[in-house]
N, C-alpha and C positions, 0 to 999 in steps of 0.2 A: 618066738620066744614068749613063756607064757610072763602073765604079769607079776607076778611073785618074784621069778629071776631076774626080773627086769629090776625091781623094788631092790634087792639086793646087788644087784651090781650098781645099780648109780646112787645106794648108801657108802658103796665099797669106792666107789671114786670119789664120792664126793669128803669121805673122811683122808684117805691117803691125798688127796690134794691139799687139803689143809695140814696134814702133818708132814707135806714135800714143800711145801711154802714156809715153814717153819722151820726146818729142817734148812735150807738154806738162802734161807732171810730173804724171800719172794711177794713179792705186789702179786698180786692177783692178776694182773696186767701183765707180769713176767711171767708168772706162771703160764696165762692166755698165751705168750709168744713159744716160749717153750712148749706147748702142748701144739701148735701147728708143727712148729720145727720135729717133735719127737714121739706124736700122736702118744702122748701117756694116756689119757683116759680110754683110746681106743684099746691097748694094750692092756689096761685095767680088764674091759672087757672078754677079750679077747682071750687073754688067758686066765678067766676069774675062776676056775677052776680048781687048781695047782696054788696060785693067788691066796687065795684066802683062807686057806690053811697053816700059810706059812706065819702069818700074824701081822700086822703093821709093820713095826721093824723089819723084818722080813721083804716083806714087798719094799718098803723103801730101798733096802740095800740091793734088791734087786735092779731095781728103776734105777737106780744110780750106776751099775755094772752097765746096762742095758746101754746110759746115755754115755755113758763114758767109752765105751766099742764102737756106736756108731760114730763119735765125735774124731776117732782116729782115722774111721774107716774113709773120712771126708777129705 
């Protein structure tokens, strides 16, 4: 991965991590738990593609669909 992409993907998690902590009223500590539990930032990456077109709100509601499938599927 060249460094450019890299620069832009861990701006692109690092901004939707603060606005999914905000979004619903997260410590950053919760956040850290939740992100073992549901690898958001890997999936940031993962799919930053598709991602970051779709806009902030966007990704959010996505990450919320996302957690909320696997949280049934448990």
């Amino acid at each position: 991965m060249e460094f450019r992409a890299f620069n832009n993907i861990a701006f692109l998690q690092a901004g939707i991590a603060l606005k999914f902590m905000r979004r619903h009223n997260l410590t950053p500590l919760q956040f850290v738990t939740m992100d073992k539990e549901y690898h958001i930032l890997h999936l940031l990456e993962v799919v930053y593609e598709p991602f970051h077109l779709s806009g902030d709100e966007g990704i959010l509601d996505e990450l919320d669909e996302i957690i909320a499938d696997q949280r049934t599927q448990r």
